[in-house]
Every structure is written in C-alpha cells, then in structure tokens.
C-alpha positions as CSV (number, residue, x, y, z in Angstrom):
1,X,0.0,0.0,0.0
2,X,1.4,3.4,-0.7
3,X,0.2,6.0,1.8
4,X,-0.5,9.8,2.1
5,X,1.0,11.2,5.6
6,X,-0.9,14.6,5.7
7,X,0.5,16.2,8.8
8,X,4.1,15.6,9.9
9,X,4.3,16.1,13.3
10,X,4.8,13.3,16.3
11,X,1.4,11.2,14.9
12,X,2.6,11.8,11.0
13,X,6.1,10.1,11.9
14,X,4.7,7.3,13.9
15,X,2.7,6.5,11.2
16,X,5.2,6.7,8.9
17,X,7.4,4.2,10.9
18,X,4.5,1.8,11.2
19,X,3.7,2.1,7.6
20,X,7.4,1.1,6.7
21,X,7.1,-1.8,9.2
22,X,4.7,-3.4,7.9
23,X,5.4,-3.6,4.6
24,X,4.0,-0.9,2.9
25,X,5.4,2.5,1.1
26,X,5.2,6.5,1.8
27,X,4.1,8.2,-1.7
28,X,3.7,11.6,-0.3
29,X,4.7,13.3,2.9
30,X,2.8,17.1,3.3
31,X,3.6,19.3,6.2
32,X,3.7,23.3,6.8
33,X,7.0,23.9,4.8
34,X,5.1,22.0,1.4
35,X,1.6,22.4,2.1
36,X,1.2,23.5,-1.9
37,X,2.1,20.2,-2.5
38,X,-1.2,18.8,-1.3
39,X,-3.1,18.6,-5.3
40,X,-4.9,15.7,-7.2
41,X,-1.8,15.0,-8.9
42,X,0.2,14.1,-6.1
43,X,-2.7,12.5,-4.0
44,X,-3.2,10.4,-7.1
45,X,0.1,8.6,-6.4
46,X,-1.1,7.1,-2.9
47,X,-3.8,4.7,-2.2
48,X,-4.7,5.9,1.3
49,X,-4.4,9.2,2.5
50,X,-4.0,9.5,6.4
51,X,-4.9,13.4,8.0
52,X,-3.0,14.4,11.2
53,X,-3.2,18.4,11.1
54,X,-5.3,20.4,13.1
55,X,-9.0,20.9,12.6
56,X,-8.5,24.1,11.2
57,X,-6.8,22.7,8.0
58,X,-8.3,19.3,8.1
59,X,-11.6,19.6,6.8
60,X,-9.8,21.4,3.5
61,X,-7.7,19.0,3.2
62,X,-10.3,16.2,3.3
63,X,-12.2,17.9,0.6
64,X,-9.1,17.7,-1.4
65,X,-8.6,14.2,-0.9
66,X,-12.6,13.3,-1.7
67,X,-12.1,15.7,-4.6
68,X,-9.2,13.4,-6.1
69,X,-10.9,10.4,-5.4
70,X,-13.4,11.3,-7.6
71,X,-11.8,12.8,-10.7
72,X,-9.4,9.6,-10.4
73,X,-12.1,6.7,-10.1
C-alpha cells in the first residue's frame, strides 16, 4: 500500500514508521514547509491518504482528498 502522511508532526512520523514496518510504502509526505504540495496530482500517487493536522486545515484538506478520489475513479 502506498500512503499519504498529511501532517508531519509526532502522529505523521509514527505512522510513517509503522507504515514502513509493515510492509507498505510512503508516496507523499505534506507538512507546513510544502503544504502546496497537497493537489490531485500528487494525491493520485497514494492509495490511502491519512490526516494528522489540526482541525482548522483538516476539513480542507479532506475535501481535497474526496475531490481526487473522484476525478481519479
């Protein structure tokens, strides 16, 4: 599985570590200092996208995600 990591901080890198663990790969890592990153394009290379901001960003950033999902599929 190739994952999204959208929010870097201390939940972002455990998840990242468990996601490496277990098999499976890190597509796309968005934090503060790339946040313009976060587009269709690159959210297209994951299969799952996993949120960690704060609730001021996340709800934006879930619309991106349900907005890629559905040009893609």
């Amino acid at each position: 599985m190739k994952a999204a990591i959208i929010g870097y901080g201390k939940m972002g890198h455990e998840i990242e570590k468990i996601l490496l663990e277990r098999g499976h790969s890190v597509a796309l890592v968005i934090d503060t200092d790339n946040a313009a990153d976060l587009n269709a394009a690159n959210l297209a290379q994951a299969d799952v996208a996993l949120e960690f901001t704060m609730p001021t960003t996340a709800y934006g950033n879930i619309r991106m995600g349900a907005a890629t999902y559905n040009n893609y599929n």
